[in-house]
Every structure is written in C-alpha cells, then in structure tokens.
Backbone as JSON, one array per atom type, in Angstrom:
{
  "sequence": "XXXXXXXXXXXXXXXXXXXXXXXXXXXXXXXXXXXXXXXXXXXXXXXXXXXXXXXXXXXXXXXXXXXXXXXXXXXXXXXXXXXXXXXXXXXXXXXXXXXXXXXXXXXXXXXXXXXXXX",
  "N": [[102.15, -70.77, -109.58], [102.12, -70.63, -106.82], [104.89, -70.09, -106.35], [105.78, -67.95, -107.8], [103.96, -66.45, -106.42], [105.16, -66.25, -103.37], [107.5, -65.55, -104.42], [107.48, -62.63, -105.55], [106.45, -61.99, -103.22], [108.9, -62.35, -101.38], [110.51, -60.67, -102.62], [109.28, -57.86, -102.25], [109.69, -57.73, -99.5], [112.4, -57.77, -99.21], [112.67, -55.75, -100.78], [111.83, -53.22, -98.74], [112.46, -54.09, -96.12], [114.16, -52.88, -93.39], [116.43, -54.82, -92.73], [119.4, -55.96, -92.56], [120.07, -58.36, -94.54], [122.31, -58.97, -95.8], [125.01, -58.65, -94.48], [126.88, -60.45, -92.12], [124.94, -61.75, -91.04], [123.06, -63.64, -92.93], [124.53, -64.04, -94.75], [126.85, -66.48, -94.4], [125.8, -67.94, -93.32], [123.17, -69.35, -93.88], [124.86, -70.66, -95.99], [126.02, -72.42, -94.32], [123.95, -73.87, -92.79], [122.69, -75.05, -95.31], [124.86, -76.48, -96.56], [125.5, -78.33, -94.68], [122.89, -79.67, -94.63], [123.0, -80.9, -96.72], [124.75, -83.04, -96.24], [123.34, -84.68, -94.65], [121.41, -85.35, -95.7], [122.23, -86.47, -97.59], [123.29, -89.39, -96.31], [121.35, -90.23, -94.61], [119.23, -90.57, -97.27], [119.95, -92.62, -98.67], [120.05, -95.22, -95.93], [117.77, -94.8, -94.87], [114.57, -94.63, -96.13], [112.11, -92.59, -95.81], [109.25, -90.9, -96.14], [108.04, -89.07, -94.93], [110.54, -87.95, -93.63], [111.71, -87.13, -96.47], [109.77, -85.08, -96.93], [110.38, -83.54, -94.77], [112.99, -82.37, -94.99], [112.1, -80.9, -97.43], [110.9, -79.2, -96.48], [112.5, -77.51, -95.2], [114.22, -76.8, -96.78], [112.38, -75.12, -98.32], [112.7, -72.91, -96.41], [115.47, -72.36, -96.58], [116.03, -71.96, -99.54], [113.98, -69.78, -99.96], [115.5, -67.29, -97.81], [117.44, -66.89, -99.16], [116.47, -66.12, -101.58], [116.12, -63.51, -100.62], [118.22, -62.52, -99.66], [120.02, -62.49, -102.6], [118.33, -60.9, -103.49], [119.34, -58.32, -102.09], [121.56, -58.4, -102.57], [121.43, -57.32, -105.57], [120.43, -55.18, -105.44], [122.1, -53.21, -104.38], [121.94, -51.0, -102.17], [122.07, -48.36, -99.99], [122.51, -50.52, -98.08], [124.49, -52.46, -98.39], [127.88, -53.06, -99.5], [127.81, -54.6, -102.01], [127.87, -57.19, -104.32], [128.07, -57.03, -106.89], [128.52, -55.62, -109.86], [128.01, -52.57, -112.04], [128.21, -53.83, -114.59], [127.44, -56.5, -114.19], [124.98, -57.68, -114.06], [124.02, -60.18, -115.78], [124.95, -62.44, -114.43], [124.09, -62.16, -111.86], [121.81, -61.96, -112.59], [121.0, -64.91, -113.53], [121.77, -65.95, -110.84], [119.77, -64.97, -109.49], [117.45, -66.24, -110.77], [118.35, -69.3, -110.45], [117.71, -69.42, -107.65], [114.76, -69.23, -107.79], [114.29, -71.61, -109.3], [115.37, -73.09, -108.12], [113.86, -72.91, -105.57], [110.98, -73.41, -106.75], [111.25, -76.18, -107.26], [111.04, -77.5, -104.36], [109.1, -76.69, -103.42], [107.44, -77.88, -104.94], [107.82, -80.61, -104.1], [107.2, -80.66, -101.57], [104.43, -80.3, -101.83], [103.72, -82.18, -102.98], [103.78, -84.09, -101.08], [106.29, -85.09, -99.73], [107.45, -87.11, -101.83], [109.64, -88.73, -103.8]],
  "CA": [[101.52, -69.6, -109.0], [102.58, -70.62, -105.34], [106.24, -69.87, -106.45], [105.26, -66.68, -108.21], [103.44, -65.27, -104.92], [106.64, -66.28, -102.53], [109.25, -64.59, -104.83], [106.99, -60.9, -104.93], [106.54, -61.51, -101.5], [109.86, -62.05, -100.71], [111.27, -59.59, -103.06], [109.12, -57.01, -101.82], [110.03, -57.8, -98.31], [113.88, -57.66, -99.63], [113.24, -54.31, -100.61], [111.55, -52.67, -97.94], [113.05, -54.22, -94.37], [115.48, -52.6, -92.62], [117.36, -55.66, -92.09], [120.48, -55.97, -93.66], [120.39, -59.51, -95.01], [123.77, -59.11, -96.63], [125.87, -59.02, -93.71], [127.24, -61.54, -91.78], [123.73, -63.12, -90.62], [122.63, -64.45, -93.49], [125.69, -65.01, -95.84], [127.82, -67.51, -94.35], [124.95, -68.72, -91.9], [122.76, -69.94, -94.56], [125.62, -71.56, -96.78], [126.56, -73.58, -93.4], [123.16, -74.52, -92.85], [122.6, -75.58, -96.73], [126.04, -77.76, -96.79], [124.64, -79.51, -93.35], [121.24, -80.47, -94.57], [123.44, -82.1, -97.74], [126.23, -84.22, -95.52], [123.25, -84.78, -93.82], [120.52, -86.16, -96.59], [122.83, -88.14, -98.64], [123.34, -90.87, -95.96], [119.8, -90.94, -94.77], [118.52, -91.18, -98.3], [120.22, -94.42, -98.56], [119.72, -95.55, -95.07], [116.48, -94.03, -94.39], [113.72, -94.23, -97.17], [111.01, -92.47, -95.73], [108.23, -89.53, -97.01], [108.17, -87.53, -93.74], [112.38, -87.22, -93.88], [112.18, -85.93, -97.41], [108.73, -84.33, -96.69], [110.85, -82.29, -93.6], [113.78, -81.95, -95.83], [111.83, -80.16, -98.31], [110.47, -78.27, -95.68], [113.92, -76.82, -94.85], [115.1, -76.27, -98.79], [111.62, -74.0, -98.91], [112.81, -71.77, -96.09], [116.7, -72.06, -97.25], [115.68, -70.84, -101.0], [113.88, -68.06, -99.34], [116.16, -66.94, -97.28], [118.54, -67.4, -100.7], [115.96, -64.7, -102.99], [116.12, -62.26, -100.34], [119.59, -62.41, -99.7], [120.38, -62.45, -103.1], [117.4, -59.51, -104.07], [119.51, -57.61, -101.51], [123.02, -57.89, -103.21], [121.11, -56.75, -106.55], [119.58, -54.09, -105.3], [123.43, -52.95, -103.99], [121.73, -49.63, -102.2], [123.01, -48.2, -98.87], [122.74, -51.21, -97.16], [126.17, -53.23, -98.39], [129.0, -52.54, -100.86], [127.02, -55.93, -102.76], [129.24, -58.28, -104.81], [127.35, -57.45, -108.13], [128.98, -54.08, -109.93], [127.41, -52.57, -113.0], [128.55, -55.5, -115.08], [127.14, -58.22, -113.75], [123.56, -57.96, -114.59], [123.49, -61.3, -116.22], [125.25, -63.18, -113.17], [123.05, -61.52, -111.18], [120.2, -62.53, -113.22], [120.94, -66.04, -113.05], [121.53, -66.37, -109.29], [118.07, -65.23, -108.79], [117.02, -67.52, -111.89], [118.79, -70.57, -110.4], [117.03, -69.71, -106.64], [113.22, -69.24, -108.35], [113.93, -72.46, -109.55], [115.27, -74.32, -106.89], [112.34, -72.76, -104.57], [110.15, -74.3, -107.37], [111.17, -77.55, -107.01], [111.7, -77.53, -103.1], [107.46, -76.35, -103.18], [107.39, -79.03, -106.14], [108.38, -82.17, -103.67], [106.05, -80.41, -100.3], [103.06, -80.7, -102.45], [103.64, -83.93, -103.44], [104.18, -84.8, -99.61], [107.81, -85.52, -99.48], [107.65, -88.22, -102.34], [111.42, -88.27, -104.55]],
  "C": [[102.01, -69.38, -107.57], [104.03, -69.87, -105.26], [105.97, -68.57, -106.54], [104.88, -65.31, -106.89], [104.64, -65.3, -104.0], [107.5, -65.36, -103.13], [108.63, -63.31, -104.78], [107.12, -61.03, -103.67], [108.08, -61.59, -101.11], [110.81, -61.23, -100.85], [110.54, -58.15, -102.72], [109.65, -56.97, -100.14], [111.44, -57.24, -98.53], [114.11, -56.18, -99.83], [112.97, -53.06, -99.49], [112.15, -52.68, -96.48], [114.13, -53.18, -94.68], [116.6, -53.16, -92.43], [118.08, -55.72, -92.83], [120.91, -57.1, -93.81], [122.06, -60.21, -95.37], [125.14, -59.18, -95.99], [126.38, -60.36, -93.53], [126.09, -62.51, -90.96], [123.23, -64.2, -91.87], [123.59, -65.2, -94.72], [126.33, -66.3, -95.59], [126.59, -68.22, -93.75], [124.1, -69.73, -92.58], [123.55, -70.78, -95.31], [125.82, -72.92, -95.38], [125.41, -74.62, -93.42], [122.76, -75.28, -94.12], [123.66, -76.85, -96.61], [125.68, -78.91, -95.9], [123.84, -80.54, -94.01], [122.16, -81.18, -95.87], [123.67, -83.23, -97.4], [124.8, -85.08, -94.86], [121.64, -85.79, -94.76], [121.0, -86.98, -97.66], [123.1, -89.34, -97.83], [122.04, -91.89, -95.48], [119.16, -91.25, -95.41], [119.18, -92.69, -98.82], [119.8, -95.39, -97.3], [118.56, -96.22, -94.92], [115.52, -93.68, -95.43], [112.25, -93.52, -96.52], [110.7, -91.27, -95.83], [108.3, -88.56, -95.68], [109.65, -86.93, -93.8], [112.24, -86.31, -95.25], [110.95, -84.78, -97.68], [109.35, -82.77, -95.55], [112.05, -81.74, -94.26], [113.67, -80.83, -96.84], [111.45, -79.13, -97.78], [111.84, -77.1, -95.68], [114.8, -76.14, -96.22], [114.04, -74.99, -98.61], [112.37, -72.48, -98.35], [114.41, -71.43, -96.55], [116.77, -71.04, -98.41], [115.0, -69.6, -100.65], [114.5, -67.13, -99.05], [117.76, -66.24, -98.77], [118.31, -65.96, -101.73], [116.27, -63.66, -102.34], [117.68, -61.78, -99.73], [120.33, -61.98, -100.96], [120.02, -61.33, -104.26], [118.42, -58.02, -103.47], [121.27, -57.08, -102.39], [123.02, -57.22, -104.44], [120.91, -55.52, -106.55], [120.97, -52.69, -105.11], [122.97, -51.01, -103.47], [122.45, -49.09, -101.2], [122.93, -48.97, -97.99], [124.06, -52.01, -97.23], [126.94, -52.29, -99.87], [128.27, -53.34, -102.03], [128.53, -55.83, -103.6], [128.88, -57.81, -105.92], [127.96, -55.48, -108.49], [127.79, -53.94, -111.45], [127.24, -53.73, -114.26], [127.99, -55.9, -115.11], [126.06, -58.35, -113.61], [123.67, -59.17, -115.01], [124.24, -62.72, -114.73], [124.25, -63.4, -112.47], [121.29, -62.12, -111.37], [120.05, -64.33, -112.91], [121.04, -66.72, -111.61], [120.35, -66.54, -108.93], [117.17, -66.12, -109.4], [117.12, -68.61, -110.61], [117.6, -70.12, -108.3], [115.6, -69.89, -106.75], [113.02, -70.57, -108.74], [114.17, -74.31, -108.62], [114.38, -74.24, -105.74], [111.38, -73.49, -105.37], [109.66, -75.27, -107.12], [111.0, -78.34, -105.79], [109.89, -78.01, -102.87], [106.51, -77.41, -103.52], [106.85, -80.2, -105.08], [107.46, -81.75, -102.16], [104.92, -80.9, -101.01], [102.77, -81.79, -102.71], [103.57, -85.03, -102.17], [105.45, -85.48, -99.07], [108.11, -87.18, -100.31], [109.35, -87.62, -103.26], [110.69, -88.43, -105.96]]
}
C-alpha cells in the first residue's frame, strides 16, 4: 500500500511539475549517484556489517527509485517537455522500466521497514 501511494504520488507529481526531469539534471546525475552508492556498498557490506549502514543505504535507494519513476513517468509521457527516448513502439519497454522501478522502490521500502536488516 506504502508503494502504491508513492508511485500515484510521484506519478502525479511527474505529470503536473514544470520541472523538466528529463534533462540533464536528473538523467546522468542520478545514474552517477546510483553507480556510487554500489562501488560504495559492496565493500562495506563485507567490511562493515551493520543495520544503520544498510538501514541509511536503503534510505538512499528509496529516494534514488523515486527520483527513477518520475524520471522515467516523464520520458513516457514524451509531451512538450523532451524529445523522450520511448517512440510509439516501445510501449512494452516502457512498461517494464516503470515495472522494474515499482519494484525496486518496493523492495528499497521492503528493507526500511524492516530497519535496515539484509
């Protein structure tokens, strides 16, 4: 249900702002930040076993995958804010991107609730 309320909310947000997600703020900016927090939780999860790291970790996936639906609500939507990557076609691409982010916000919400257990 928690998931459920985030993705309307963030897909209504997606369609209404002004902001043009699809540029160059949130495309590359978010992938950098995403690849980081990887390089950057595979040595501490060996290291470093502890519930607040993957408790703050998860923290950072929630707002990532966010950032992810409405980025990726915005390239669907393909109105006069970008050229978007997604042409008539590619409805089922399309579909699964936002699939695969609904479900990695899921799991992100999944591992907060639980208090940052693995």
């Amino acid at each position: 249900v928690l998931t459920m309320a985030m993705f309307l909310g963030l897909t209504i947000y997606a369609c209404t702002t002004k902001t043009d997600f699809t540029g160059s703020f949130c495309g590359m900016h978010i992938v950098v930040i995403h690849i980081t927090l990887i390089i950057f939780m595979i040595p501490l999860c060996f290291i470093l076993h502890d519930r607040i790291m993957h408790l703050i970790f998860a923290y950072i996936g929630v707002a990532i995958f966010s950032f992810y639906i409405i980025y990726d609500t915005q390239l669907i939507m393909n109105g006069d804010r970008t050229d978007g990557d997604f042409d008539m076609d590619d409805h089922i691409l399309a579909a699964v991107i936002l699939y695969l982010d609904i479900i990695n916000l899921f799991l992100k919400i999944l591992q907060v609730l639980k208090g940052g257990e693995e």
